[in-house]
Every structure is written in structure tokens, then in C-alpha cells.
Backbone and ligand atoms as CSV (ligand in chain L), in Angstrom:
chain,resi,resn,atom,element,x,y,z
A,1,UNK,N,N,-5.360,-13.047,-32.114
A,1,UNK,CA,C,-4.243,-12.108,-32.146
A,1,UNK,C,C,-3.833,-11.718,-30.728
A,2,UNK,N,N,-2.395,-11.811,-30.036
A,2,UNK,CA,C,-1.837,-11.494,-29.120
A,2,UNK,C,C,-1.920,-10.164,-28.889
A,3,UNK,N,N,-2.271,-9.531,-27.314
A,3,UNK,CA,C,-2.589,-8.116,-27.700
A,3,UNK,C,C,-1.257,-7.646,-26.136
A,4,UNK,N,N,-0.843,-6.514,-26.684
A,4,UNK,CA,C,0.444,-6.198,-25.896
A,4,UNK,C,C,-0.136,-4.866,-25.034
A,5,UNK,N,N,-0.178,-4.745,-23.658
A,5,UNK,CA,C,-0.133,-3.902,-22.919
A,5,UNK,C,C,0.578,-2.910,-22.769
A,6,UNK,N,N,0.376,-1.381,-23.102
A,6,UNK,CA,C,1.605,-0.433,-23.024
A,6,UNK,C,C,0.845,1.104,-22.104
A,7,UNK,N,N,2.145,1.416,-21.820
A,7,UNK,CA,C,1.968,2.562,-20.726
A,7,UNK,C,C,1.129,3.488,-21.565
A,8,UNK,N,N,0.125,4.156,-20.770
A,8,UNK,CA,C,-0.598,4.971,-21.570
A,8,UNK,C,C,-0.356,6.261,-21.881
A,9,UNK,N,N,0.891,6.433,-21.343
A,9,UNK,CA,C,1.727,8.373,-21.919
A,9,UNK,C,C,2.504,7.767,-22.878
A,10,UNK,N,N,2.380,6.571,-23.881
A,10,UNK,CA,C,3.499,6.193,-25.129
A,10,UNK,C,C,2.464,6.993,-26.035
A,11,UNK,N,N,3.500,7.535,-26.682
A,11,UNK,CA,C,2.710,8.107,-27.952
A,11,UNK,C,C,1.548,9.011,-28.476
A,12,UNK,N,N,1.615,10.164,-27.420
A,12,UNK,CA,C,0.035,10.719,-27.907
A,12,UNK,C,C,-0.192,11.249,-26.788
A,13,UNK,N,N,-0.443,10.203,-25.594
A,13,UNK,CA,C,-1.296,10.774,-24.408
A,13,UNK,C,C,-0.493,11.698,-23.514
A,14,UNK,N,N,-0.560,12.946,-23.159
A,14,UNK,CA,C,0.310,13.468,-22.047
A,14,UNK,C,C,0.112,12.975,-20.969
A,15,UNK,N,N,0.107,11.871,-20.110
A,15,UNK,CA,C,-0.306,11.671,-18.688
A,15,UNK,C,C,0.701,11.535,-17.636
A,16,UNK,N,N,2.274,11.588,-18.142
A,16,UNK,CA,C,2.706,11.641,-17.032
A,16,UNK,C,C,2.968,12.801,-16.308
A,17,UNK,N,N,3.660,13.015,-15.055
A,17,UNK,CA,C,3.766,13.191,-13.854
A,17,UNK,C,C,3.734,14.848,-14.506
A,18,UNK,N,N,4.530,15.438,-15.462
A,18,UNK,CA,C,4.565,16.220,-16.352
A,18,UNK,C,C,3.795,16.994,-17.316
A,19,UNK,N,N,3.239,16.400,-17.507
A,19,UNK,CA,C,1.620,16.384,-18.251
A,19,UNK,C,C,2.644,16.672,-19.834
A,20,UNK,N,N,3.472,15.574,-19.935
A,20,UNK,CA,C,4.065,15.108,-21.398
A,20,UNK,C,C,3.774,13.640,-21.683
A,21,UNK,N,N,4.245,13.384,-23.055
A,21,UNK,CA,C,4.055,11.388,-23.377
A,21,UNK,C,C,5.300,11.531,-23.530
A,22,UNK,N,N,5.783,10.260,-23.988
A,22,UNK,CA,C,6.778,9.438,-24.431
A,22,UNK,C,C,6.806,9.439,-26.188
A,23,UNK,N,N,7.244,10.050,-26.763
A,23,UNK,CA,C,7.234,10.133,-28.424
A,23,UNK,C,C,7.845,8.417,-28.732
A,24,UNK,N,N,6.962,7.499,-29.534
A,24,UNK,CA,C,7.343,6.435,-29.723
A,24,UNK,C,C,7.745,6.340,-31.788
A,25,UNK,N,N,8.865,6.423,-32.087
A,25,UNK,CA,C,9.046,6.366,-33.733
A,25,UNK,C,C,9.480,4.773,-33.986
A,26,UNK,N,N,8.567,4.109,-34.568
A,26,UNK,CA,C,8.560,2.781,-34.884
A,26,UNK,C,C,7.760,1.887,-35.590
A,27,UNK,N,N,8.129,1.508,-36.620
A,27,UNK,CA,C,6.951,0.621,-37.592
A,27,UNK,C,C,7.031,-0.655,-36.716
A,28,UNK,N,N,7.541,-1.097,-36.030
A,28,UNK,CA,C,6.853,-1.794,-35.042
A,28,UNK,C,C,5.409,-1.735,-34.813
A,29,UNK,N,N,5.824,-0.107,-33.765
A,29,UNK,CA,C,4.500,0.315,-32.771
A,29,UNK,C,C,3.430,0.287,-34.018
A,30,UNK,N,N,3.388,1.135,-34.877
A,30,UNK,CA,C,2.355,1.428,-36.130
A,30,UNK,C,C,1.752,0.252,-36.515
A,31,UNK,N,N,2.538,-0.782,-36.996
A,31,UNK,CA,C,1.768,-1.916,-36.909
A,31,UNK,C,C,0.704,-2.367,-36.090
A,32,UNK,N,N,1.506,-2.329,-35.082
A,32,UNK,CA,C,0.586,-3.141,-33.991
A,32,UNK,C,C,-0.367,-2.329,-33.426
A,33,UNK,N,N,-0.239,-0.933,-33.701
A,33,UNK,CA,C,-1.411,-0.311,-33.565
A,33,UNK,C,C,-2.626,-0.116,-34.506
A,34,UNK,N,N,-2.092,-0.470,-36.117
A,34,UNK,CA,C,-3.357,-0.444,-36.764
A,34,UNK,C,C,-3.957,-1.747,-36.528
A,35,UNK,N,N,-2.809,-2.951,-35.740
A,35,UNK,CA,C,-3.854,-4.084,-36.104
A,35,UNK,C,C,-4.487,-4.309,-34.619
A,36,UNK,N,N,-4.771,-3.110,-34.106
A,36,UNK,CA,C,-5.617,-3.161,-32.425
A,36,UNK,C,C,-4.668,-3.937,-31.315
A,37,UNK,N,N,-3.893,-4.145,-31.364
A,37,UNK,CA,C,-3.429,-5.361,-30.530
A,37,UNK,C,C,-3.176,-4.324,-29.452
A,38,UNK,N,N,-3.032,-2.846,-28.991
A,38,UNK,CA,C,-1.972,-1.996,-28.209
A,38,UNK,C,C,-3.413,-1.869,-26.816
A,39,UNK,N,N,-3.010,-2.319,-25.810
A,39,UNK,CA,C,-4.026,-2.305,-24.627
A,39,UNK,C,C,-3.614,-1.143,-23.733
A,40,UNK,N,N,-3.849,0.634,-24.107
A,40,UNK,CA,C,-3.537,1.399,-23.075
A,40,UNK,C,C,-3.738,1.294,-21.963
A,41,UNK,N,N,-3.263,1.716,-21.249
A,41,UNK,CA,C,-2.743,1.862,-19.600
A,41,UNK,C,C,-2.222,2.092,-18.648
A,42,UNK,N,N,-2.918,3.787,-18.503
A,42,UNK,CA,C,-1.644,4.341,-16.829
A,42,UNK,C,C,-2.073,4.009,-16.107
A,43,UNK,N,N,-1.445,3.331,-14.948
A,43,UNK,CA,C,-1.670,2.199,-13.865
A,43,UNK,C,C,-1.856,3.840,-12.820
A,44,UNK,N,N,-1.034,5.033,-12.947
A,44,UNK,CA,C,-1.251,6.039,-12.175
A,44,UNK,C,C,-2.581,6.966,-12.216
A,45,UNK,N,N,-2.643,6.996,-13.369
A,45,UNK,CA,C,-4.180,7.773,-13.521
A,45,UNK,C,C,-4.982,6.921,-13.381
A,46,UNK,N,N,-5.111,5.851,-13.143
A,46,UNK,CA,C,-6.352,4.820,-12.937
A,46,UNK,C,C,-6.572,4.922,-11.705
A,47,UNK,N,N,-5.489,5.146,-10.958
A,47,UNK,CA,C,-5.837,5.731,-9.245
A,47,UNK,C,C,-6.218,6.801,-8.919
A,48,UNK,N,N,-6.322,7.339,-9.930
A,48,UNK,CA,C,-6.715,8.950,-9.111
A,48,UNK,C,C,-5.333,10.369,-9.549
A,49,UNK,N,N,-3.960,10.134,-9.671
A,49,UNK,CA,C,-3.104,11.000,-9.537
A,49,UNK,C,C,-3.730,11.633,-10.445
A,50,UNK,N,N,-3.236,13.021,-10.443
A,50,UNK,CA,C,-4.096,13.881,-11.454
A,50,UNK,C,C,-2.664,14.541,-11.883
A,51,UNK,N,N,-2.575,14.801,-13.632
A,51,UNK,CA,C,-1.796,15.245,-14.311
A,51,UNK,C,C,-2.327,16.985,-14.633
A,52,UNK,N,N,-0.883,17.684,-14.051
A,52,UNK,CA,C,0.190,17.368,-13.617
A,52,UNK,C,C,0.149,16.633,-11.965
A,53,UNK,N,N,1.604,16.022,-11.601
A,53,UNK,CA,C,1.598,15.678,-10.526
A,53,UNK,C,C,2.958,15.503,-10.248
A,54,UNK,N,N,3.487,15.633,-8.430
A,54,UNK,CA,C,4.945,16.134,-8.638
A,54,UNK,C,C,5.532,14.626,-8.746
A,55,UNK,N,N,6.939,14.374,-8.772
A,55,UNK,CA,C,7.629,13.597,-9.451
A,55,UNK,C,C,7.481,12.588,-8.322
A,56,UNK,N,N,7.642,11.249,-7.919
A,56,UNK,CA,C,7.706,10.331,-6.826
A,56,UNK,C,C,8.801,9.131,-7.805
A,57,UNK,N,N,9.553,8.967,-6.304
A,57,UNK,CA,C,10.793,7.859,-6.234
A,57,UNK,C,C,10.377,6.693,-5.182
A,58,UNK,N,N,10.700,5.711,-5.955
A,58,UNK,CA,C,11.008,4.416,-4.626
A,58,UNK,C,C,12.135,4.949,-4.108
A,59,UNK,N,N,11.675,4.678,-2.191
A,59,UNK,CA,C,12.549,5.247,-1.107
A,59,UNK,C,C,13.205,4.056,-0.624
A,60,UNK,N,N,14.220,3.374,-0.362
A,60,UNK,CA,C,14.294,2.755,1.131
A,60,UNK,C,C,14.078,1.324,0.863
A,61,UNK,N,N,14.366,0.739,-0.999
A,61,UNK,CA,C,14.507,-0.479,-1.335
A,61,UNK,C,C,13.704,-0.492,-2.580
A,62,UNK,N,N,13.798,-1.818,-3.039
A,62,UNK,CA,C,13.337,-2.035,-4.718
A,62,UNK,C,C,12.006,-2.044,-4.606
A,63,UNK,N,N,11.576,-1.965,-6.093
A,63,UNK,CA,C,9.853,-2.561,-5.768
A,63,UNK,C,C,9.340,-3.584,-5.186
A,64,UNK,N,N,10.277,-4.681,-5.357
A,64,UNK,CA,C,10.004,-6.215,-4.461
A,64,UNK,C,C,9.356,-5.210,-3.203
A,65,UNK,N,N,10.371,-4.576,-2.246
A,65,UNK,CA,C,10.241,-3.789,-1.564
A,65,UNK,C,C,8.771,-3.276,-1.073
A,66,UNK,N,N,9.047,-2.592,-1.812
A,66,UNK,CA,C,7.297,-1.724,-2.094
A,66,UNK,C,C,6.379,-2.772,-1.891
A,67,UNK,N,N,6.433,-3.597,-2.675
A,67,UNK,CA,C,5.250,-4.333,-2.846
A,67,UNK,C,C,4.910,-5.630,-1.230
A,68,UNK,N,N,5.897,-5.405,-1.015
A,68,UNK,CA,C,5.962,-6.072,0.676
A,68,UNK,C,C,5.658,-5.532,1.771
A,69,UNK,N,N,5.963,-4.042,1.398
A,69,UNK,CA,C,5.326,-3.100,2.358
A,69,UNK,C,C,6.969,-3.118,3.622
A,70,UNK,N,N,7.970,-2.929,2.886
A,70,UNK,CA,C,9.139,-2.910,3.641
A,70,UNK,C,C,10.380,-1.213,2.588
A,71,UNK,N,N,9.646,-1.041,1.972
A,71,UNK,CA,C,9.972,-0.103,1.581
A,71,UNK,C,C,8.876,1.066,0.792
A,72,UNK,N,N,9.170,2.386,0.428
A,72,UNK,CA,C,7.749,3.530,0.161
A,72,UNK,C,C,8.204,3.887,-1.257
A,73,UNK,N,N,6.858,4.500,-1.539
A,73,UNK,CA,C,7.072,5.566,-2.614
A,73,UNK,C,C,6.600,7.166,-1.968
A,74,UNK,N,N,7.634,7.685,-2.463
A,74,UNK,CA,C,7.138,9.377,-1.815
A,74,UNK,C,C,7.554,10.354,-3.148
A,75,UNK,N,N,6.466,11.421,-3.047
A,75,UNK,CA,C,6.349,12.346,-4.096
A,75,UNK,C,C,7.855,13.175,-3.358
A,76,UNK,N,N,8.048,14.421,-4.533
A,76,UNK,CA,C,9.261,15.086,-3.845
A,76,UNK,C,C,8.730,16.007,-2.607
A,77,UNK,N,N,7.574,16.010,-2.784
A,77,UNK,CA,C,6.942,16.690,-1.677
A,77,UNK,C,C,7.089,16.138,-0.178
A,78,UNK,N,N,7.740,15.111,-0.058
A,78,UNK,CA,C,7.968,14.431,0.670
A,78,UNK,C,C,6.567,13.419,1.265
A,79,UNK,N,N,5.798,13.224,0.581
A,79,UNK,CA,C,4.182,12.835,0.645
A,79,UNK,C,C,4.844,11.060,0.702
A,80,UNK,N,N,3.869,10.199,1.686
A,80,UNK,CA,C,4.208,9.078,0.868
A,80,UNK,C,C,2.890,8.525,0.039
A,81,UNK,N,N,3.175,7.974,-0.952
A,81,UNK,CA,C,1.961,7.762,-1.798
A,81,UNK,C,C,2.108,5.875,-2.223
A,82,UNK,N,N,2.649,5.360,-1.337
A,82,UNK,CA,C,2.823,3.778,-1.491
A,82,UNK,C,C,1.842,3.418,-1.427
A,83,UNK,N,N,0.584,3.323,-1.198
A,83,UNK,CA,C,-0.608,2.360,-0.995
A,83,UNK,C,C,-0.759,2.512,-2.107
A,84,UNK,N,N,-0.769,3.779,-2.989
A,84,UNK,CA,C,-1.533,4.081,-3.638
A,84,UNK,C,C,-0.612,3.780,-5.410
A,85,UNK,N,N,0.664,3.095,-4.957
A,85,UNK,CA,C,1.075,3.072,-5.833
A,85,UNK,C,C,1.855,1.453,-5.892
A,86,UNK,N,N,1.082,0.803,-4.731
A,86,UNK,CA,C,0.522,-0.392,-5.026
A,86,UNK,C,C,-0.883,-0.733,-5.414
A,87,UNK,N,N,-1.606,-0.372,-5.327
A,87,UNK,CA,C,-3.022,-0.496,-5.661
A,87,UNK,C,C,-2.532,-0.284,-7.504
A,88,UNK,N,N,-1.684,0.674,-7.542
A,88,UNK,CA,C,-1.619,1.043,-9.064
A,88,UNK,C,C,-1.277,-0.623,-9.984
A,89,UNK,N,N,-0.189,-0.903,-8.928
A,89,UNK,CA,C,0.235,-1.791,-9.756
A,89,UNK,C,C,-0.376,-3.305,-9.798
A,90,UNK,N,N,-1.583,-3.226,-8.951
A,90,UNK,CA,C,-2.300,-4.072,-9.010
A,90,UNK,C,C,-3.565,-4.062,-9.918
A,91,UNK,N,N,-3.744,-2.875,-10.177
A,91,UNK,CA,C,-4.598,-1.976,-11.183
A,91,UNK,C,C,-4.370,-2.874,-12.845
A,92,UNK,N,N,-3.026,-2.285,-12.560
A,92,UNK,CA,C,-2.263,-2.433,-13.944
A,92,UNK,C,C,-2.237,-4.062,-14.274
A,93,UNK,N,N,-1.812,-4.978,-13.046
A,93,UNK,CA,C,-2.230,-6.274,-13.521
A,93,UNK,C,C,-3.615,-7.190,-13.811
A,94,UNK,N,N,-4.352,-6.370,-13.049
A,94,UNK,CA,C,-5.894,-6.878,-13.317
A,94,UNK,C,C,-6.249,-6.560,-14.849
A,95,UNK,N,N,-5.511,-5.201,-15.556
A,95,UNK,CA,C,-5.977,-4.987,-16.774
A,95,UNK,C,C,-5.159,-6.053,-17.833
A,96,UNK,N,N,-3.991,-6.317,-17.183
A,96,UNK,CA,C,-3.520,-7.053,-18.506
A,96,UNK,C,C,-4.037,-8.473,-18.708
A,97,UNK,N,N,-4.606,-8.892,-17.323
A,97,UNK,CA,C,-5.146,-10.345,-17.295
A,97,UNK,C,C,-6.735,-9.994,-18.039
A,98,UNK,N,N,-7.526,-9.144,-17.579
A,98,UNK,CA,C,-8.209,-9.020,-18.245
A,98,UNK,C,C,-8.586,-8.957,-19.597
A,99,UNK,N,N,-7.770,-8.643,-20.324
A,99,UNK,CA,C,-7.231,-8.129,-21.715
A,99,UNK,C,C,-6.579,-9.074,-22.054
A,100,UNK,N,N,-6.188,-9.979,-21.178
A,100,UNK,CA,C,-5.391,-11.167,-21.711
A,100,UNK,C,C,-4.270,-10.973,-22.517
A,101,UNK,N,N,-3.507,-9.998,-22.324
A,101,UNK,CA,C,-2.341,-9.579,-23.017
A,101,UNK,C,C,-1.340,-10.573,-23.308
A,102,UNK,N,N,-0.298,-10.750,-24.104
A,102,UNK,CA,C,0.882,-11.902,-24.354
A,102,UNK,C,C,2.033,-11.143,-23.128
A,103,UNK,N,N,2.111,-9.609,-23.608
A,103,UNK,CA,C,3.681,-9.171,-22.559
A,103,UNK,C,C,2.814,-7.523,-22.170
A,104,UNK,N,N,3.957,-6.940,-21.623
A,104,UNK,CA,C,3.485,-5.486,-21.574
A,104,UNK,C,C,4.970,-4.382,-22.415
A,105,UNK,N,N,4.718,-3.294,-22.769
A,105,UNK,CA,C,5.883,-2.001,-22.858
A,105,UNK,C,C,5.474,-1.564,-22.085
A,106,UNK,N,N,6.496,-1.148,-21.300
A,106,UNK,CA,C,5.932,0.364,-20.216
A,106,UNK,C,C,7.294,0.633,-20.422
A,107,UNK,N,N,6.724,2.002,-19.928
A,107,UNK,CA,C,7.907,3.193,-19.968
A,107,UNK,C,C,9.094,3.298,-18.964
A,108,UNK,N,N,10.622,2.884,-19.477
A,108,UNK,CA,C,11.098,2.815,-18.411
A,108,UNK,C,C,11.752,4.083,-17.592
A,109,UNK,N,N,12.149,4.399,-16.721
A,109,UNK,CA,C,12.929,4.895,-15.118
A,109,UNK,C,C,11.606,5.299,-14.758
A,110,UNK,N,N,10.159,4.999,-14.762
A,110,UNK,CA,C,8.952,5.182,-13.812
A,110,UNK,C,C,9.818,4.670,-12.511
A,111,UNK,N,N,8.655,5.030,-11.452
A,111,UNK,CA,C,8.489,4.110,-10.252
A,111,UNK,C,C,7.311,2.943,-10.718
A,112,UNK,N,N,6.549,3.845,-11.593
A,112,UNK,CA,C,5.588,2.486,-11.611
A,112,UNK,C,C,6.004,1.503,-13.067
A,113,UNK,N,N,5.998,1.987,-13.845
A,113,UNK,CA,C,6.552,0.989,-15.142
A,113,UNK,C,C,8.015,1.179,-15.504
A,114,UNK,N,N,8.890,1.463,-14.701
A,114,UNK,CA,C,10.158,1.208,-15.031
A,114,UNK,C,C,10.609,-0.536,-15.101
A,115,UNK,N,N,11.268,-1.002,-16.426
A,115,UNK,CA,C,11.793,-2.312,-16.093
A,115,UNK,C,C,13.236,-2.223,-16.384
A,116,UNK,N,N,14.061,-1.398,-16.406
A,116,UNK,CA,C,15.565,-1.638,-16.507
A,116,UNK,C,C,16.199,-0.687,-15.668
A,117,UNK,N,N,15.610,0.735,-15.217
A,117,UNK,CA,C,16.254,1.796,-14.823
A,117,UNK,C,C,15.191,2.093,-13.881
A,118,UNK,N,N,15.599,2.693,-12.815
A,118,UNK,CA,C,14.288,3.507,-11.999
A,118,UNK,C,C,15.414,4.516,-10.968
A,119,UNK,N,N,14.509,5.806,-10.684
A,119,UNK,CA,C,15.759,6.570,-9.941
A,119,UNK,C,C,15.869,6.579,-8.835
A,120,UNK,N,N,16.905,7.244,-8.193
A,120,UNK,CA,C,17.689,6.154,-6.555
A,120,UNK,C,C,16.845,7.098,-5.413
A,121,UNK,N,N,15.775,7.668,-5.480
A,121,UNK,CA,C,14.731,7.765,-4.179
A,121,UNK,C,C,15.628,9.396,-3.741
A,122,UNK,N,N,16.726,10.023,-4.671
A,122,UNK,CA,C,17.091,10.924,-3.837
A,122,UNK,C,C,16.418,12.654,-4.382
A,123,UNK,N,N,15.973,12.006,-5.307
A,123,UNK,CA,C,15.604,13.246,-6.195
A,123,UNK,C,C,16.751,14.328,-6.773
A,124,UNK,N,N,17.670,13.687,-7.584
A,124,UNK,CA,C,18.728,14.380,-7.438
A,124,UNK,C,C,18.993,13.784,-8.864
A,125,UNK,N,N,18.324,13.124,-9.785
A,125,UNK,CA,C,18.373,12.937,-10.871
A,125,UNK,C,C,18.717,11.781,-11.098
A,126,UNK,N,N,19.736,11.197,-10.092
A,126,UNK,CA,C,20.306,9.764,-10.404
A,126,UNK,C,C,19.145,8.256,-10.449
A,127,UNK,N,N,19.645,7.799,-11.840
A,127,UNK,CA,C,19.162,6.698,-11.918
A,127,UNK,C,C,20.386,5.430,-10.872
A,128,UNK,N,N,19.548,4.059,-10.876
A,128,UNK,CA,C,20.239,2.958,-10.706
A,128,UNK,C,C,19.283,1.648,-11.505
A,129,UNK,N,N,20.118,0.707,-11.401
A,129,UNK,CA,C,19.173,-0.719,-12.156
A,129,UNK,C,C,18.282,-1.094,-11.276
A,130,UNK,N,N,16.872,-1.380,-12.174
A,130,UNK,CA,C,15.680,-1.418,-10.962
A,130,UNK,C,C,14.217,-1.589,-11.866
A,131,UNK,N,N,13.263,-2.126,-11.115
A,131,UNK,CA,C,11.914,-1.653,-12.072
A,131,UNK,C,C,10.674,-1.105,-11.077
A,132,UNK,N,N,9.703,-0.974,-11.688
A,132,UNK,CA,C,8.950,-0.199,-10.798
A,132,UNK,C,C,8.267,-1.180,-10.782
A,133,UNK,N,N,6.786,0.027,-9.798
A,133,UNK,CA,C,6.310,-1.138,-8.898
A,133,UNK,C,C,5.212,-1.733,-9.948
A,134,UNK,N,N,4.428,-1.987,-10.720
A,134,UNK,CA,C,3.713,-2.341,-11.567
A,134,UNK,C,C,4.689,-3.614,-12.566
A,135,UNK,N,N,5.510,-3.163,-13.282
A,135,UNK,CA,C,6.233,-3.832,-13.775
A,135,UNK,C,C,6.783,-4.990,-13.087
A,136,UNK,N,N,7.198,-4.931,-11.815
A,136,UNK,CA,C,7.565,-5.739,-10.599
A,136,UNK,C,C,6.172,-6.928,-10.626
A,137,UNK,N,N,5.236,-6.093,-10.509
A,137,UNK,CA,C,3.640,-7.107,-10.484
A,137,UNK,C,C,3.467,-8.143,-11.298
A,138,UNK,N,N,3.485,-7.092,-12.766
A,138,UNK,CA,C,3.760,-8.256,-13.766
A,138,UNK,C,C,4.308,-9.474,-14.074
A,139,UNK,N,N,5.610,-8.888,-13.835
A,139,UNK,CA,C,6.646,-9.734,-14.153
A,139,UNK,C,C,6.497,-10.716,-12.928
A,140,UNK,N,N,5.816,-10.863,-11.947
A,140,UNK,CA,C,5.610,-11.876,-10.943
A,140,UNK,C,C,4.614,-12.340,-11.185
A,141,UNK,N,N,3.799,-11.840,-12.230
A,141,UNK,CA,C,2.381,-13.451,-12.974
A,141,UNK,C,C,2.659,-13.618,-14.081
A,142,UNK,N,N,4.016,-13.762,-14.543
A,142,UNK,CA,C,4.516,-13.997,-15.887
A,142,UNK,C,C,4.178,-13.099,-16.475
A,143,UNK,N,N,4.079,-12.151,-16.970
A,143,UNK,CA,C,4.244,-11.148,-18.026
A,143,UNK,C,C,4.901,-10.439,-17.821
A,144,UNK,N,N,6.140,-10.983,-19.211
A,144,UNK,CA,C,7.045,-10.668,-19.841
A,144,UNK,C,C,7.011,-9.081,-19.995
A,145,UNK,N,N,7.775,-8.194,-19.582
A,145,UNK,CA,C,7.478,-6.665,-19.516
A,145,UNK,C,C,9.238,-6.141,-20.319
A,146,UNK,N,N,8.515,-5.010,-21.237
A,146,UNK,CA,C,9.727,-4.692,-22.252
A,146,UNK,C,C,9.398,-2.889,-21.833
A,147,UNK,N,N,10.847,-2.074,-22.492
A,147,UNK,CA,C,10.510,-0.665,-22.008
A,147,UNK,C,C,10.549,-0.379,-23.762
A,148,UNK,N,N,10.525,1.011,-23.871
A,148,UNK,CA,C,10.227,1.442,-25.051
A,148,UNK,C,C,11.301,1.663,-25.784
A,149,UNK,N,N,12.525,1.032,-25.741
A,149,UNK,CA,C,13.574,1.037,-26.304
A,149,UNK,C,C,13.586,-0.916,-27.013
A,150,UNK,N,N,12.972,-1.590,-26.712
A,150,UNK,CA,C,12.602,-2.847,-26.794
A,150,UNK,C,C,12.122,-3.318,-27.604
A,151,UNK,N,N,11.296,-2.404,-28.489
A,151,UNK,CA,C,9.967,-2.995,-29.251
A,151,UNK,C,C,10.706,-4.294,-30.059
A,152,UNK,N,N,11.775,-4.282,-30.524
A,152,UNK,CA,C,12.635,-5.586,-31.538
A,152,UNK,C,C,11.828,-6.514,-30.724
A,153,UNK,N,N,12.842,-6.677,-29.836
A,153,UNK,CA,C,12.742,-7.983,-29.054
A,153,UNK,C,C,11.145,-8.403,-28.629
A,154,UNK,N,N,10.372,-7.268,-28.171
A,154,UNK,CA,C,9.271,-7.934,-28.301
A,154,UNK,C,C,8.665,-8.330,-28.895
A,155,UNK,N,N,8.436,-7.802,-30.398
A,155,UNK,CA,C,7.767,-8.303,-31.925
A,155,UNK,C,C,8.672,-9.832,-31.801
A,156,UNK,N,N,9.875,-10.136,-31.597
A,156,UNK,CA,C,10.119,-11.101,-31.971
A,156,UNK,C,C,10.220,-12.491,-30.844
A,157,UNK,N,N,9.705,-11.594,-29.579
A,157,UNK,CA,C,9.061,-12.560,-29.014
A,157,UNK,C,C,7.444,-12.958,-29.269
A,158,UNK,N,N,6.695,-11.771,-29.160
A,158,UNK,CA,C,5.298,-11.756,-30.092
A,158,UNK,C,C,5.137,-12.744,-31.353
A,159,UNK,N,N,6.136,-12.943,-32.069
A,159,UNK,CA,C,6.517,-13.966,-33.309
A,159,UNK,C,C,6.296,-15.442,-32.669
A,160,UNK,N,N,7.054,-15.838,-31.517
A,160,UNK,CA,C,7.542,-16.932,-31.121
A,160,UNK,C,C,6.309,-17.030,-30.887
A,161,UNK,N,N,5.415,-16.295,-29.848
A,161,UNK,CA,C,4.341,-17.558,-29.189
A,161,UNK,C,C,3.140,-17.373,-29.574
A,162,UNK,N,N,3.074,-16.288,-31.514
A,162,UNK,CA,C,1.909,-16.453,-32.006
A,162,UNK,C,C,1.940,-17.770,-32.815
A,163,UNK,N,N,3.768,-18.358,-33.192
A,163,UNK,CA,C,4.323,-19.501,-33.671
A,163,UNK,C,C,3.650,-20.266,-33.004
A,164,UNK,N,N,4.020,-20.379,-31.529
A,164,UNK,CA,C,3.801,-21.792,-31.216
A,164,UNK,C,C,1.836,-21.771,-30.941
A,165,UNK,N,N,1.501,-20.709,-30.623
A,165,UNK,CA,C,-0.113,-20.947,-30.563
A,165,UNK,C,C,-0.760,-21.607,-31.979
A,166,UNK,N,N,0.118,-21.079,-33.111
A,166,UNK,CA,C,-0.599,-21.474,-34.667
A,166,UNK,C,C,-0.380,-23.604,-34.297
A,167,UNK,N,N,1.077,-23.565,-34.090
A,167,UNK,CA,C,1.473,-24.813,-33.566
A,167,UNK,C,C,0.674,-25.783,-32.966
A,168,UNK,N,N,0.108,-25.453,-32.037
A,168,UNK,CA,C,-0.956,-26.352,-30.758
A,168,UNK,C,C,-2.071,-25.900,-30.922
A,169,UNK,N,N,-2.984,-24.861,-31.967
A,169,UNK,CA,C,-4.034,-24.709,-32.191
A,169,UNK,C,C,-4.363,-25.425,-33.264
L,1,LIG,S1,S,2.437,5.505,-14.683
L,1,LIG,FE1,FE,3.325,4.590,-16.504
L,1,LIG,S2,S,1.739,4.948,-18.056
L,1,LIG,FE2,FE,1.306,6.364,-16.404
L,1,LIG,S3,S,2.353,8.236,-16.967
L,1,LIG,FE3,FE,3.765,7.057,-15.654
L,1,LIG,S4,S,5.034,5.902,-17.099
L,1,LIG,FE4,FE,3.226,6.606,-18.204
């Protein structure tokens, strides 16, 4: 059974920055959670941030960015916390390889698991198109990364390559 990696403030856990989750309503998710497949994982609390914690934006370019060490992440405190939020997202990929996951959900406008939206570094509320830095990781060792508006498309990618594994097994 294909097991799917998801942010660990979906559904239940308060861990983000807020000390709230993400309310997930979906017989999707339910499924795939009674049948174990759901691999929690805040790539931020695995480093250390402690909930609550103040809000942080990619500054000064995309996650590509970040992850090159040509652009930061800084709390609104004006703190920068980029090492530490690359280490996250290296965190986050060691677990899904480990776990051997098929894709990941993470939660999107993060800095760290955003994959469609992330906000423009000014703290001023505005989003732009973008993903964070974890999601960025992923999606650069192939895994396929969906946000929580997604679950369709992923069950029905989840379909395709439990298809083709039944296929070549
Ligand atoms: S880092 Fe990801 S999993 Fe952790 S609280 Fe933020 S959005 Fe949720």
C-alpha cells in the first residue's frame, strides 16, 4: 500500500506557527487514514520551532532561492531563520524517503510546505505563486507534492501508480 506524506497541523494537530491545524473535511482523507497510509510531518517542529512561533516569509527570492543559499527566511521579528528552515526541508525529505511515500499534501501559503501560494516576504498579508522550502525539496527528488485543496487529484493519482505497481508486480 502507497503511503502519502502530509503536513502534520492537517487535521487535529495544532502545530503551526499559531498553535492552530488545518481542519481537513474529506472522505478522501478518512479513508486513507483508516487504511494507515497518512505519514505525519512538521518539517518545522522537527527542528526545534516551538509552537507558538512568530510568522516567517521567504525574503529576497523563491525557495529554489533559499535552498541555494541566495535568498532567506526571516520571522516577522526580523530574525533570519534560513538554515534552519533548510535543514527543515531536508528533514522533511529524509522522512518521506524513509517512509517511502508515493507523493506528499502539505499545507499550502507555508514557507515551508506551500506548493501553489506562499506570501511575498512583506508581511503585509500578500500572497504570490510560489512553494516553500520543503515542498521545493521534494518536488526536486520526485515527489509529487499536492496542498490540501487537492486531495481529488491525488487519490487519483494514488489510483494510477497503485495501477501500474498491481501491473509490473
Ligand atoms: S511546517 Fe508545515 S506541517 Fe508544520 S505547521 Fe507549518 S504547514 Fe504545518
Amino acid at each position: 500500500m502507497l503511503k502519502v506524506l502530509v503536513s502534520g497541523c492537517l487535521q487535529g494537530r495544532a502545530l503551526r506557527y499559531n498553535a492552530t491545524y488545518v481542519p481537513v473535511n474529506s472522505l478522501i482523507w478518512d479513508r486513507w487514514s483508516a487504511e494507515g497510509r497518512l505519514v505525519r510531518f512538521c518539517p518545522e517542529v522537527a527542528v526545534g520551532f516551538p509552537i507558538p512561533r512568530p510568522p516567517a516569509e521567504i525574503v529576497g527570492g523563491t525557495a529554489g532561492d533559499v535552498l541555494a543559499g541566495s535568498a532567506r527566511v526571516e520571522e516577522a521579528t526580523g530574525a533570519d531563520v534560513t538554515n534552519l528552515f533548510r535543514l527543515a526541508a531536508r528533514r522533511a525529505l529524509d522522512r518521506a524517503v524513509e517512509a517511502g511515500v508515493a507523493l506528499a499534501i502539505l499545507v499550502d501559503g507555508s514557507p515551508t510546505c506551500g506548493s501553489s501560494v506562499i506570501y511575498d516576504g512583506s508581511f503585509t498579508g500578500r500572497t504570490v505563486p510560489g512553494r516553500g522550502v520543503a515542498a521545493e525539496e521534494l518536488l526536486r527528488h520526485g515527489i509529487p507534492v499536492f496542498h490540501e485543496g487537492q486531495l481529488a487529484q491525488a487519490a487519483a493519482m494514488l489510483a494510477d501508480l497503485e495501477k501500474s505497481e498491481r501491473c509490473t508486480g
